[in-house]
matplotlib code that plots the C-alpha trace (Angstrom):
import matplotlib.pyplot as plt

x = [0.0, 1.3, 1.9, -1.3, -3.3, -2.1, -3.6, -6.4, -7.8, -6.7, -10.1, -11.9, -11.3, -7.1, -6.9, -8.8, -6.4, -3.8, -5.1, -5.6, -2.1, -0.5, -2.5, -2.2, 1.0, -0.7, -3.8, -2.2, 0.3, -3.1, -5.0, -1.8, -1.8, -5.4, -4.5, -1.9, -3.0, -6.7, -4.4, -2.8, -5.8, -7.1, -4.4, -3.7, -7.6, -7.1, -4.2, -6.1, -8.9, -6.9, -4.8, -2.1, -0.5, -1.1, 2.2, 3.9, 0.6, 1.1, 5.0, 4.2, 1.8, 4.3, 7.5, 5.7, 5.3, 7.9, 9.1, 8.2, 4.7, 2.6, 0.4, 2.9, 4.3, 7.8, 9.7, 9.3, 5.7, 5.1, 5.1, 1.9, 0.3, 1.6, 0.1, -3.5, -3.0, -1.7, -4.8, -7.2, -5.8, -8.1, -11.2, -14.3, -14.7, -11.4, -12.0, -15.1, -13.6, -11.5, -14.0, -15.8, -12.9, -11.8, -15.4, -15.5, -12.2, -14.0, -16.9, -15.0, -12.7, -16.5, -15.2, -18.7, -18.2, -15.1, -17.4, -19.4, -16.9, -15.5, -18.4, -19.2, -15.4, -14.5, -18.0, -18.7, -14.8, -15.7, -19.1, -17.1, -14.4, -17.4, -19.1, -15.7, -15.2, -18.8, -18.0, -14.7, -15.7, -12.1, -11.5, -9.5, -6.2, -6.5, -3.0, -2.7, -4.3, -5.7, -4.7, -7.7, -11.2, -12.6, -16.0, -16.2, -13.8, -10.7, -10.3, -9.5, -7.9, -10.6, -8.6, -5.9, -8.7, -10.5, -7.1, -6.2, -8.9, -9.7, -6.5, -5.0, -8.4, -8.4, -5.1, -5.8, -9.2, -6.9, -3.6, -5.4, -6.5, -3.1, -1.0, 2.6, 4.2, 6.0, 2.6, 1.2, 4.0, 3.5, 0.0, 0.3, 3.4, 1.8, -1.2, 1.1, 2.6, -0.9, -2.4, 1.0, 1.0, -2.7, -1.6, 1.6, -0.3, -2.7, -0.5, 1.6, -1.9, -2.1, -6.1, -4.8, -2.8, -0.2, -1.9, -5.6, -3.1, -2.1, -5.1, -6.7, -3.9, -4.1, -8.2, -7.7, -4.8, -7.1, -10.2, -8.0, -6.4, -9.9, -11.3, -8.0, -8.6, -12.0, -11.0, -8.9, -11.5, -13.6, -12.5, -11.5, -10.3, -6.6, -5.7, -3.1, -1.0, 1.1, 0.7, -0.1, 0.0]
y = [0.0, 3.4, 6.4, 8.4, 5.4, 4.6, 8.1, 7.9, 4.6, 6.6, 7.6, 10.9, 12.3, 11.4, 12.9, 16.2, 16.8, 16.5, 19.1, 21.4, 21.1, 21.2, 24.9, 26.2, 28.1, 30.0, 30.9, 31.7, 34.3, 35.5, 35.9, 37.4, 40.1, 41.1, 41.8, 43.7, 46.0, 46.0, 47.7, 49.8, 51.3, 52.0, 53.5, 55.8, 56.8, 57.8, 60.1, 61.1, 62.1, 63.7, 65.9, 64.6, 63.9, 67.3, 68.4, 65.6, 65.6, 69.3, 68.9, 65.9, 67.8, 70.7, 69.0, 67.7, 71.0, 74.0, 76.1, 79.6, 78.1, 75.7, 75.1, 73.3, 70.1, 69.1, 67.6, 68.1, 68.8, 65.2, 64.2, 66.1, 64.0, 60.6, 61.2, 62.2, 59.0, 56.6, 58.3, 57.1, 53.8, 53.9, 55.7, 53.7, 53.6, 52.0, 49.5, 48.6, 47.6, 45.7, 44.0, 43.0, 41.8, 39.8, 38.3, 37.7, 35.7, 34.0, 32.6, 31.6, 29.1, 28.2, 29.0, 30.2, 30.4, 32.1, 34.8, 35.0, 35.6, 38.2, 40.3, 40.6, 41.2, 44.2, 45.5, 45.1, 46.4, 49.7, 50.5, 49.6, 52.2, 54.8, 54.6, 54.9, 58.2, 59.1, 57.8, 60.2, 63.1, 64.5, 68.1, 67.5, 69.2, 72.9, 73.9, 73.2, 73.7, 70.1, 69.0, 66.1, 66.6, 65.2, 64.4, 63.1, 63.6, 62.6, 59.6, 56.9, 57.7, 55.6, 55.6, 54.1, 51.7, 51.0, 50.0, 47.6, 46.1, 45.6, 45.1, 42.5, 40.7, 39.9, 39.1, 36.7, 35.3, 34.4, 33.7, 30.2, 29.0, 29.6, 26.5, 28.6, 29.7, 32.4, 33.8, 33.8, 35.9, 38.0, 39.4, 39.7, 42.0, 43.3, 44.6, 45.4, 47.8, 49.4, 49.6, 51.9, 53.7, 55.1, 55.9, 57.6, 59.9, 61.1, 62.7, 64.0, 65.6, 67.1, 65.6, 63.6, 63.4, 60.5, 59.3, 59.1, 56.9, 54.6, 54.3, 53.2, 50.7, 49.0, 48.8, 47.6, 45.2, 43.6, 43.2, 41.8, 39.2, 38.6, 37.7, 35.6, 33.4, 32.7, 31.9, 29.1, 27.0, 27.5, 25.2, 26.1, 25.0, 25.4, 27.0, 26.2, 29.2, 27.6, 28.4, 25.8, 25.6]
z = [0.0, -0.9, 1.5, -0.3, -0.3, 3.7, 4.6, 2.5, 4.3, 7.8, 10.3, 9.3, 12.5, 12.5, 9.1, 10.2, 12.9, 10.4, 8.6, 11.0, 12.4, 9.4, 9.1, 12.6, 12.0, 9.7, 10.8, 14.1, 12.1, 10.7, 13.9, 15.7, 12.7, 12.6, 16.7, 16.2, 13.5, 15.0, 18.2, 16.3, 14.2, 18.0, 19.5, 16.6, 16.0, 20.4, 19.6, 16.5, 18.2, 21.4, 18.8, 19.5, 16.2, 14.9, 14.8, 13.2, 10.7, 10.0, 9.2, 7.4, 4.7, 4.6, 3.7, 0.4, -0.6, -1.9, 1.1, -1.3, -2.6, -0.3, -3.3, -5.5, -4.5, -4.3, -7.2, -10.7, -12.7, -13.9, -10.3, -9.1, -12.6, -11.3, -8.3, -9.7, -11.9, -8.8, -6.3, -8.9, -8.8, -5.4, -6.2, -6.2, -10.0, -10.6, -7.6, -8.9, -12.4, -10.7, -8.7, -11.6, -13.9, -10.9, -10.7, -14.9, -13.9, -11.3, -13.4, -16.1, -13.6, -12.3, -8.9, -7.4, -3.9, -4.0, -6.1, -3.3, -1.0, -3.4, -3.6, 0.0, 0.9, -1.2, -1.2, 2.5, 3.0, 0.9, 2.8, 6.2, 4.7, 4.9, 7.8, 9.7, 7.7, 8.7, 12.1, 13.4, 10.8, 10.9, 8.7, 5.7, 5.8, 5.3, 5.3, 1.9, -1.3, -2.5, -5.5, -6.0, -5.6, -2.0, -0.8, 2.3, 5.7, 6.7, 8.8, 7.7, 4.3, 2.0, -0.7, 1.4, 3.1, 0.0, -1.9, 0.9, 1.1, -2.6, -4.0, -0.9, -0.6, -4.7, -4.0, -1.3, -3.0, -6.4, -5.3, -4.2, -7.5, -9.2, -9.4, -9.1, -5.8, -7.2, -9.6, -5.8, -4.5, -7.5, -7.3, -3.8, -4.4, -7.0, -4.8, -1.4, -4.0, -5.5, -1.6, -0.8, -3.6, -3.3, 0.2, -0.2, -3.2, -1.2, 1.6, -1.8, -3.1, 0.0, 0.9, 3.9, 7.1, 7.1, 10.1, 8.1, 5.3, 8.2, 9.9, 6.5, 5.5, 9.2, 8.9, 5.4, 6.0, 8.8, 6.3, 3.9, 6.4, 7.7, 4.2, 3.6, 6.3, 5.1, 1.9, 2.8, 4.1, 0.9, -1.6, -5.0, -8.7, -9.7, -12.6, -14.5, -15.5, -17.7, -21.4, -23.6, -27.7]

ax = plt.figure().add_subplot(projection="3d")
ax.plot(x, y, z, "-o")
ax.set_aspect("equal")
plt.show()
C-alpha cells in the first residue's frame, strides 16, 4: 500500500487533525496580525482624536510642498500627474472595475463560492471604509491647497482603506487557485505595492494626514487578512498558469 493510499484509508477524524495542524501556523500568524494591526488602528484613531498627532501631521503635509509656494508640490511637474493617476488607482470607479474583472475571472474558472466571497469582501470592505469616515468626521487638511477633488472627511484615508482592502483581498481570493508559488507571490506583491502607492499619493496631493493613510492601511490590512482566512477554508479549482500551444 502506498503512503497516499495509507492516509487515504486513515479515520476521518485522524486525518482532520492533520489538517488542521498542518494549518495552525498559519492561521495563528493570521490571527496574531489582525491583533496587532486592530491595536494599532485603535491606538492611533485615540491620539487622533486627542490631537495629539497634529504636529507631526502638519509637518508631514508641509515637507511635500515647496518652502516659497505651499500650493505646489515638491519635485518636478510630472510628479503632481503621477500622483492624480496613482490616487485614482483607489477611487471607487477603478476598484469597482476591478471588482468586476476579478469576478468575470471568477466565473470563467466556475469557482462560485469564491465569487461569493469576493463580492461581500471588497463591497462590504468599501461601505465599512465609509461609515468609519462618517463615524470620526475629521476636517480634511486645510494647510494646503488640494490638488484632488474630495468628498467626504478625513479619517481613515478611504482611498488608502478601499485600496487595501480591494487590491490585498483579490489578492488573497486568487492567489489560491493559481497552481505557481512564485505567480502567488506576484500578485500579492503586485497589490502590497498598488495599496502603498494610493496611500503615499494622497499625503503628496495634499487631501490627507499620514496618520488618516495609516489608519486606512491597518483597517484595510485587517479586512483583507480577515477575508483571507475565510477563503482558505472555501474550496477552489486550480488554474493552470502555464501556457499551452
Amino acid at each position: 500500500m502506498s503512503i497516499s493510499q495509507f492516509e487515504n484509508s486513515a479515520p476521518i477524524h485522524r486525518r482532520l487533525v492533520r489538517y488542521v495542524r498542518g494549518r495552525e501556523p498559519i492561521a495563528m500568524a493570521g490571527l496574531l496580525a489582525i491583533v496587532l494591526l486592530s491595536w494599532g488602528f485603535v491606538e492611533l484613531a485615540g491620539e487622533v482624536t486627542e490631537g495629539d498627532t497634529a504636529t507631526f501631521d502638519r509637518w508631514a503635509v508641509e515637507s511635500l510642498r515647496q518652502s516659497d509656494d505651499l500650493s505646489r508640490p515638491i519635485g518636478p511637474e510630472w510628479m503632481a500627474e503621477a500622483g492624480r493617476d496613482l490616487t485614482g488607482l483607489g477611487g471607487i470607479p477603478v476598484l469597482l472595475i476591478a471588482i468586476a474583472a476579478s469576478a468575470g475571472f471568477l466565473v470563467i474558472n466556475r469557482s462560485y463560492r469564491l465569487l461569493a466571497v469576493l463580492l461581500a469582501s471588497t463591497l462590504g470592505g468599501i461601505a465599512m471604509s465609509l461609515l468609519m469616515k462618517q463615524w470620526f468626521a475629521r476636517p480634511r487638511p486645510d494647510i494646503v491647497p488640494h490638488l484632488s477633488h474630495v468628498y467626504t472627511s478625513s479619517f481613515p484615508s478611504g482611498h488608502s482603506m478601499m485600496s487595501a482592502v480591494v487590491y490585498l483581498t483579490l489578492a488573497a481570493l486568487i492567489a489560491p487557485v493559481l497552481r505557481h508559488f512564485w505567480v502567488r507571490v506576484y500578485v500579492i506583491g503586485v497589490a502590497v505595492l498598488l495599496a502603498f502607492l494610493v496611500g503615499i499619493s494622497r499625503v503628496y496631493m495634499g487631501v490627507h494626514y499620514p496618520t488618516d493613510v495609516l489608519a486606512g492601511w491597518a483597517a484595510g490590512l485587517v479586512w483583507a487578512l480577515l477575508c483571507w482566512m475565510i477563503t482558505r477554508a472555501v474550496p477552489v479549482n486550480k488554474i493552470d498558469t502555464q501556457m499551452r500551444s
